[in-house]
N, CA and C atoms as an extended XYZ file, in Angstrom:
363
Properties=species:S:1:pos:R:3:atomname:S:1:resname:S:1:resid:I:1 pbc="F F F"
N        51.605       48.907       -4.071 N   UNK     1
C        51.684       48.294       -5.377 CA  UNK     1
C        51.332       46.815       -5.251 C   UNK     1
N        50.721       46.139       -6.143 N   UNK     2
C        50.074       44.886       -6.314 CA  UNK     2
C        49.044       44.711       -6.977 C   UNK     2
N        48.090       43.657       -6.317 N   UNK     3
C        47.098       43.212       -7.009 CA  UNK     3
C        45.825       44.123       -6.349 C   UNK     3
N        44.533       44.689       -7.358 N   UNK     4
C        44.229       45.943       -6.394 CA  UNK     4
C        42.907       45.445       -7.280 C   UNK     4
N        41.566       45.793       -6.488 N   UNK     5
C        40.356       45.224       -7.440 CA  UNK     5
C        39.493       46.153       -6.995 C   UNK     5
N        38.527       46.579       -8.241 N   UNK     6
C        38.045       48.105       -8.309 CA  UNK     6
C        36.369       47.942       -8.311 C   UNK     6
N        36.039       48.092       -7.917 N   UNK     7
C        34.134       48.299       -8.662 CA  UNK     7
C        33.708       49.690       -8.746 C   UNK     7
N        33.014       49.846       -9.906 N   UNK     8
C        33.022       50.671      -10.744 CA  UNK     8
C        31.558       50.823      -10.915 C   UNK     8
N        30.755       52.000      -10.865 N   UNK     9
C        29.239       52.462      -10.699 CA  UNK     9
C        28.843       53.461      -11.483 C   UNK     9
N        28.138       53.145      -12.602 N   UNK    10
C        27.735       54.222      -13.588 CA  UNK    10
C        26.588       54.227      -13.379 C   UNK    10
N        26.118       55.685      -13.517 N   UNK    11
C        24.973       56.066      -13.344 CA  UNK    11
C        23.884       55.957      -13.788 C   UNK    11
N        24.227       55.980      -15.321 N   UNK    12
C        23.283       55.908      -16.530 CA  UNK    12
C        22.845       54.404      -16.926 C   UNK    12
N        23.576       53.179      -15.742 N   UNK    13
C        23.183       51.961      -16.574 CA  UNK    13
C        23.524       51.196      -14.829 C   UNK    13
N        22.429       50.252      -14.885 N   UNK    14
C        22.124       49.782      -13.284 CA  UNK    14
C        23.273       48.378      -13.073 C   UNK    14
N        24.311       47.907      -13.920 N   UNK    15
C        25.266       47.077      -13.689 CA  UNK    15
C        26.337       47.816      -12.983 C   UNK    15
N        26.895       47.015      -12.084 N   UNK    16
C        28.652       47.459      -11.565 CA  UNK    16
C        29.108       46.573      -12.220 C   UNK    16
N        30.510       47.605      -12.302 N   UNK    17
C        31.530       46.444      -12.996 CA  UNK    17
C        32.790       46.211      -12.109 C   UNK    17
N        33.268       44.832      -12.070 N   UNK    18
C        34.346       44.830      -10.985 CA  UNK    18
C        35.532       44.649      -11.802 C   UNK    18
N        37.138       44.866      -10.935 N   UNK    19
C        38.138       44.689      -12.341 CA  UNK    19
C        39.033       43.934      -11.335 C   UNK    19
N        39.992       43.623      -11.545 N   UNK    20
C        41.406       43.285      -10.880 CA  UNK    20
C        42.582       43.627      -11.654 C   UNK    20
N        43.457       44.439      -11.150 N   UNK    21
C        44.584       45.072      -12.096 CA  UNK    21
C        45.872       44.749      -11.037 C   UNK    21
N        46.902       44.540      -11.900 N   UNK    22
C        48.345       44.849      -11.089 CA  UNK    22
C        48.618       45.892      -11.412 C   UNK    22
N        48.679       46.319      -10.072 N   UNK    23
C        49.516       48.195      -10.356 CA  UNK    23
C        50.711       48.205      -10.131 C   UNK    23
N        51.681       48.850      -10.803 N   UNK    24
C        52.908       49.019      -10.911 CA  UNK    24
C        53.415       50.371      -10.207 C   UNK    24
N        54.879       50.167       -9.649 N   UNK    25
C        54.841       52.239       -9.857 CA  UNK    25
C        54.545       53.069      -11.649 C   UNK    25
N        55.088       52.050      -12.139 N   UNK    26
C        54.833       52.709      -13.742 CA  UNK    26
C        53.639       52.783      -14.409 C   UNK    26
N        52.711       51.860      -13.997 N   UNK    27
C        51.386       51.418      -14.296 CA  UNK    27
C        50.425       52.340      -13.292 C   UNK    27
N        51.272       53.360      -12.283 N   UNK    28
C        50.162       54.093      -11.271 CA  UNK    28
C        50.544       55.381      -11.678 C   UNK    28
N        51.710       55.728      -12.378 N   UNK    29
C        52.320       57.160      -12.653 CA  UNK    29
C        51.546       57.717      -14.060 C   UNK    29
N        51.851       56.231      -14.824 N   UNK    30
C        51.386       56.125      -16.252 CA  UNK    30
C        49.500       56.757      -16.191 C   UNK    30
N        48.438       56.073      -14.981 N   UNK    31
C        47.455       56.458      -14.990 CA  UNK    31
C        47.112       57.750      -14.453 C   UNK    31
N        47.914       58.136      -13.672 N   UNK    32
C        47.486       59.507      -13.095 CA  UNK    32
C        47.820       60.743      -14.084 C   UNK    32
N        48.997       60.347      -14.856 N   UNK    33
C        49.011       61.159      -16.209 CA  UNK    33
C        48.593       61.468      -17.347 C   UNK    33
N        47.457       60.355      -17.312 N   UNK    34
C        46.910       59.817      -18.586 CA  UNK    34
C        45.513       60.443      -18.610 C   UNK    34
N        45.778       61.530      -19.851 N   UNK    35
C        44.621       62.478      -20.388 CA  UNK    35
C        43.758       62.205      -21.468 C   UNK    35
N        42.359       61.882      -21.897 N   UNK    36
C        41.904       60.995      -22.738 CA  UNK    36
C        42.012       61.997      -23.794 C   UNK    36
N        42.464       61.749      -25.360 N   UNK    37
C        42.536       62.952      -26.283 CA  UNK    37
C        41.318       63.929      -26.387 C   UNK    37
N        41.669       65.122      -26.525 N   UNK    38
C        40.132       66.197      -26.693 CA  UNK    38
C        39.920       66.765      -25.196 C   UNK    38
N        40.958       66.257      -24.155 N   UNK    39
C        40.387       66.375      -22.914 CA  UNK    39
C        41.686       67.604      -22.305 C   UNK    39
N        40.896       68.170      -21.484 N   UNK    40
C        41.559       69.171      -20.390 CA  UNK    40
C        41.372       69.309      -18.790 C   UNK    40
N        42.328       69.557      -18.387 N   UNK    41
C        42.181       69.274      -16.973 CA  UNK    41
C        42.627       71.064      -16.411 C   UNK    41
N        41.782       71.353      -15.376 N   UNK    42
C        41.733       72.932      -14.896 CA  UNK    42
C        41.598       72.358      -13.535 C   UNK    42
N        41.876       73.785      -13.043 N   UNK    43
C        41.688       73.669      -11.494 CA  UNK    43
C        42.356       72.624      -10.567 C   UNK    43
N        43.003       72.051      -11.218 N   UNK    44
C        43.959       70.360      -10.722 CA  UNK    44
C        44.150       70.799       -9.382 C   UNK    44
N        43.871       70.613       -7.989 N   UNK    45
C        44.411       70.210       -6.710 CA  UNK    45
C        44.926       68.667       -6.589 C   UNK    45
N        45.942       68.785       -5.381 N   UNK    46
C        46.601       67.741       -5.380 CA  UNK    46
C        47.575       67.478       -3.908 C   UNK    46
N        46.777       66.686       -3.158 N   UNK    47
C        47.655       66.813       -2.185 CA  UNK    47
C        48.355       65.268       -2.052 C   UNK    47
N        49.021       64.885       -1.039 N   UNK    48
C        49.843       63.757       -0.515 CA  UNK    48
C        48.490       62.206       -0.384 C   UNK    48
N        46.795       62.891       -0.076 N   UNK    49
C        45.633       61.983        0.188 CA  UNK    49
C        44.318       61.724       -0.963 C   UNK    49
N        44.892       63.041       -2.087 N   UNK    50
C        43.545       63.345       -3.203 CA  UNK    50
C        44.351       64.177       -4.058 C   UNK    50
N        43.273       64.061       -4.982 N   UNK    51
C        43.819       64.896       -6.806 CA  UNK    51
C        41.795       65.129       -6.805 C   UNK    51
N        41.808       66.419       -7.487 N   UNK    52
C        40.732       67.042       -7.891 CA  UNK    52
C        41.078       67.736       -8.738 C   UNK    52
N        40.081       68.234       -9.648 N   UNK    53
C        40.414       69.338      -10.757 CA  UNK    53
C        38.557       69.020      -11.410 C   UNK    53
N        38.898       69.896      -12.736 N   UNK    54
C        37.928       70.124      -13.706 CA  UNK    54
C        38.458       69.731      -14.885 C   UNK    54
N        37.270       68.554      -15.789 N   UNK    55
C        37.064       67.771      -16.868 CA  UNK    55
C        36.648       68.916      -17.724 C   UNK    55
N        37.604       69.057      -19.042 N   UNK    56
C        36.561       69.908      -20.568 CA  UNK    56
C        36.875       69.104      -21.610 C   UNK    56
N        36.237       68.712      -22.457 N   UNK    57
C        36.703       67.273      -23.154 CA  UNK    57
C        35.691       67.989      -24.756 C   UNK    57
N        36.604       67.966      -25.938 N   UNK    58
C        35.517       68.235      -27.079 CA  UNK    58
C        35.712       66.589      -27.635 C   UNK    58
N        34.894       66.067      -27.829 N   UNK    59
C        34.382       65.070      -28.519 CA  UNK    59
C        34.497       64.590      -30.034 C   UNK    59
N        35.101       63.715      -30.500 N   UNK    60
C        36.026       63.618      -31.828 CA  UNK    60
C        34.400       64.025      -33.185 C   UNK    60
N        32.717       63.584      -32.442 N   UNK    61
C        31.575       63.580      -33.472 CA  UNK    61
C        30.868       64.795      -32.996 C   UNK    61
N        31.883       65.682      -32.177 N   UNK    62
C        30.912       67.181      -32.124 CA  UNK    62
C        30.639       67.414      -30.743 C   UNK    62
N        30.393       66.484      -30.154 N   UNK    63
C        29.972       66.698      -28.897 CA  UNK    63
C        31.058       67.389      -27.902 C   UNK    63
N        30.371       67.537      -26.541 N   UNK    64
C        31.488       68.281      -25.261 CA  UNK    64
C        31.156       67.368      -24.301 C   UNK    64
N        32.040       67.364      -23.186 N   UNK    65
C        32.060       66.617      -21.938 CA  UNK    65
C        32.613       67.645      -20.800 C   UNK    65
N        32.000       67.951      -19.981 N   UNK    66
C        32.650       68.858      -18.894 CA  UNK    66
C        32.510       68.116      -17.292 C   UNK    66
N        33.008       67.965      -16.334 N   UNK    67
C        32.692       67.532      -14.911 CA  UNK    67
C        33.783       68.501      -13.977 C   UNK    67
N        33.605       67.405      -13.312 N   UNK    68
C        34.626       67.486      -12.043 CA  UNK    68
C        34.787       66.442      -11.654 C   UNK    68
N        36.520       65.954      -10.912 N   UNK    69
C        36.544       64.554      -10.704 CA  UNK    69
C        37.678       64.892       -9.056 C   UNK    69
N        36.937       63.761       -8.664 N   UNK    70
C        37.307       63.604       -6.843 CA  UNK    70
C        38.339       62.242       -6.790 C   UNK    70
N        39.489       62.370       -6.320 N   UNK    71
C        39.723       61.123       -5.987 CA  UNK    71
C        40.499       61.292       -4.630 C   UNK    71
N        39.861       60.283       -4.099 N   UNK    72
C        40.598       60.293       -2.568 CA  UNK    72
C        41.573       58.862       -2.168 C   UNK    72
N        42.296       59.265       -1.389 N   UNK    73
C        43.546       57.821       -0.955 CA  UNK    73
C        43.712       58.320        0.269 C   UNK    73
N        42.569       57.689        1.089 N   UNK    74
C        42.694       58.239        2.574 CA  UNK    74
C        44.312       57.195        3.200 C   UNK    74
N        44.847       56.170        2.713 N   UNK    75
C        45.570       55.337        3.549 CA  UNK    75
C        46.369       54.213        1.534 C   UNK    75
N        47.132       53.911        2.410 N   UNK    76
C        48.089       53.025        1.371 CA  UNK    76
C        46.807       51.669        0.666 C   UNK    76
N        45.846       51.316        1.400 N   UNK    77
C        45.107       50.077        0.450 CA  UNK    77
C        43.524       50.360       -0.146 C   UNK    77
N        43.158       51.961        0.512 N   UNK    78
C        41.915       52.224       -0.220 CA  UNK    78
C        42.318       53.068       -1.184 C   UNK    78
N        41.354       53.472       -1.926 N   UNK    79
C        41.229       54.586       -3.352 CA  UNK    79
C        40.010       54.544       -3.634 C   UNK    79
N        39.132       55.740       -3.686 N   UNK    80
C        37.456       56.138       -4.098 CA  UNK    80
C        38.011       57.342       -4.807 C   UNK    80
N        36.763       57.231       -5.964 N   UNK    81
C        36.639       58.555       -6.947 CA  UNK    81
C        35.317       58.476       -7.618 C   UNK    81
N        34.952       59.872       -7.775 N   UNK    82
C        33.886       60.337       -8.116 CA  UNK    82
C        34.153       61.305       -9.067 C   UNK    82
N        33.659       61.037      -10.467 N   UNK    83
C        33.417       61.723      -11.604 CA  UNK    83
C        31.932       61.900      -11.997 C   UNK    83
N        31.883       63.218      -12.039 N   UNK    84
C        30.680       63.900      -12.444 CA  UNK    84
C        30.721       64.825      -13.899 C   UNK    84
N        29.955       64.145      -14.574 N   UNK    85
C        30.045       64.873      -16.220 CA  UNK    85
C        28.912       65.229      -16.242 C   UNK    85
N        28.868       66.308      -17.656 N   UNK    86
C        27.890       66.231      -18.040 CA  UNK    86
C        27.849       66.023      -19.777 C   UNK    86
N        27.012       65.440      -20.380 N   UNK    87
C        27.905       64.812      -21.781 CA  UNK    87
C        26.443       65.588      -22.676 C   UNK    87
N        27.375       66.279      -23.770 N   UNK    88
C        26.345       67.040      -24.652 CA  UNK    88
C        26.626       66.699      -26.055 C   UNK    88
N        25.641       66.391      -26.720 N   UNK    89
C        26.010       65.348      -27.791 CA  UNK    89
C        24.332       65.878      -28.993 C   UNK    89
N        24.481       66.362      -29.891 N   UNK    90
C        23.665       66.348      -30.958 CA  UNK    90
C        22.419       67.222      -30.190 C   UNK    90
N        22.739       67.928      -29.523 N   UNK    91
C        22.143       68.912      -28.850 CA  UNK    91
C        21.367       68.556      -27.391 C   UNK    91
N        22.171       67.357      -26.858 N   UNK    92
C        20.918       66.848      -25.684 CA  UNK    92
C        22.128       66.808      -24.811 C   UNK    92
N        21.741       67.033      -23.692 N   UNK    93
C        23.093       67.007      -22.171 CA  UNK    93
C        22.340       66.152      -21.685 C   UNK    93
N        23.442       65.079      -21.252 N   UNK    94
C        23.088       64.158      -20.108 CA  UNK    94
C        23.752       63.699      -19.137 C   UNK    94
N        23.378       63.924      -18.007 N   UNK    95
C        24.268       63.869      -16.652 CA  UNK    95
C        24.517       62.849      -16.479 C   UNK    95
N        26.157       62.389      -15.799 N   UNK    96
C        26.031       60.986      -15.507 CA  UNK    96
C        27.348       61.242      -14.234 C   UNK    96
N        26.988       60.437      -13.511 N   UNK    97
C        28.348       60.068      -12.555 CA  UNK    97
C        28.892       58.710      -12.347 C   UNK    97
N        30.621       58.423      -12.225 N   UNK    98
C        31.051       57.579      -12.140 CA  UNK    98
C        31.851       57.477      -10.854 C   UNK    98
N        31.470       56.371      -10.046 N   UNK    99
C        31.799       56.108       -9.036 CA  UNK    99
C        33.033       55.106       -9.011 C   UNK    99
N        34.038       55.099       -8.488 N   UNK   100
C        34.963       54.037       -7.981 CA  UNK   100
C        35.704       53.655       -7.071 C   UNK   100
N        35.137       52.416       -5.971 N   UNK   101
C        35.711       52.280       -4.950 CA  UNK   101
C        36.905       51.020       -4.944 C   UNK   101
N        38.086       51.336       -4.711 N   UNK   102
C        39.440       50.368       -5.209 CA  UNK   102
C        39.877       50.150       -3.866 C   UNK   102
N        40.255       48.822       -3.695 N   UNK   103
C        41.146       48.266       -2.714 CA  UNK   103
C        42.532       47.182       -2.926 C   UNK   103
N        43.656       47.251       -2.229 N   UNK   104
C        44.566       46.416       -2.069 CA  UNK   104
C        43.904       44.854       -1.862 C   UNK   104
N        44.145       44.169       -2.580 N   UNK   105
C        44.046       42.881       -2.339 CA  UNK   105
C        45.258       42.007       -2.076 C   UNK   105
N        46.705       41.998       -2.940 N   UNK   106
C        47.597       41.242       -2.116 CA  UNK   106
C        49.051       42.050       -2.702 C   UNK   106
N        50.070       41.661       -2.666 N   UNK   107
C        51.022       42.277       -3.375 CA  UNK   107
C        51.572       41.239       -4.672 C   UNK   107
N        51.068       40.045       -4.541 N   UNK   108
C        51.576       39.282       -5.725 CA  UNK   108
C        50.466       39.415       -6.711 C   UNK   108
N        50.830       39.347       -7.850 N   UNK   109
C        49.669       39.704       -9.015 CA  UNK   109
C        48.790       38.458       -9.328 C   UNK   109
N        49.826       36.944       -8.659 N   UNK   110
C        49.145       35.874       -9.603 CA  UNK   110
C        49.365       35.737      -10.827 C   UNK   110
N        47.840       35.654      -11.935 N   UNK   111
C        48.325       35.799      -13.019 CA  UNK   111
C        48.527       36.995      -14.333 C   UNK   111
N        47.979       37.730      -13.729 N   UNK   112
C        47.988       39.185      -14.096 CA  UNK   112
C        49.576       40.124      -14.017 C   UNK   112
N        49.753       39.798      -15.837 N   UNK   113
C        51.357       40.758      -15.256 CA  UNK   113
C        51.151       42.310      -15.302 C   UNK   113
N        52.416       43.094      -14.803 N   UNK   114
C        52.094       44.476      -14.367 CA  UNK   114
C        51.892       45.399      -15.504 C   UNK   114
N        50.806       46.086      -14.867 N   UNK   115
C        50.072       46.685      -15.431 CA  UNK   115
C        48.702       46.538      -16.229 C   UNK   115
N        48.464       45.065      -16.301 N   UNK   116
C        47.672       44.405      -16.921 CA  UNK   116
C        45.891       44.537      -15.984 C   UNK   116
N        45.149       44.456      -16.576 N   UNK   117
C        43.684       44.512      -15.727 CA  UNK   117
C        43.075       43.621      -16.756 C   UNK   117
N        41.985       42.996      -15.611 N   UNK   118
C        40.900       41.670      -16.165 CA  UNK   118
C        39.119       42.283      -15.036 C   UNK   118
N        38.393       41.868      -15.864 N   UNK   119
C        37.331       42.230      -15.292 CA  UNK   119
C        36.691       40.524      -14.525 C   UNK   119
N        36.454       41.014      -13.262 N   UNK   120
C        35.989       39.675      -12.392 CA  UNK   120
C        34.182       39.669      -12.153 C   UNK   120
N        33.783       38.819      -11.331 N   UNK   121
C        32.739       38.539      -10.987 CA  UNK   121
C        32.507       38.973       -9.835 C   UNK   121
């Protein structure tokens, strides 16, 4: 738990984005539970190092979203995940994957209180 800073790789658009968040235990329980509305989770594995499962998501303007999402925590200060969708929208599917590689940076937040995230440079 602390100050933890993420970069973030979408497929469909050639910027990364970097973040810095304080994670909380409540702020890490709160995200691993947290289902975006319209969305379903299948196949959920889950061990003590990774969480996997299957994305089905209906879309509030018609559309669907389906993937699969990887996340690994080989050790207490890394975290990588890989989400793979595929997004179908007004009759066109388009593949996209989201990459995220997260690390421990310190245990004091600074100025970021818990639970809070800011996007850095």
């Amino acid at each position: 738990m602390g100050l933890w800073e993420a970069t973030i790789t979408n497929s469909l658009v050639s910027k990364t984005l970097k973040t810095r968040s304080c994670i909380t235990p409540q702020s890490y329980q709160e995200a691993m539970a947290r289902i975006p509305p319209g969305c379903t989770i299948t196949n959920k594995v889950q061990t003590a190092t990774s969480i996997s499962g299957d994305l089905s998501c209906n879309l509030q303007h018609g559309g669907t979203t389906t993937g699969h999402i990887d996340v690994e925590m080989p050790d207490a200060t890394t975290m990588t995940s890989r989400v793979q969708l595929s997004v179908t929208a007004q009759g066109q599917t388009t593949p996209m994957t989201l990459m995220t590689e997260s690390h421990f940076i310190a245990a004091n937040c600074g100025d970021l209180a818990p639970g809070q995230s800011k996007m850095v440079q």
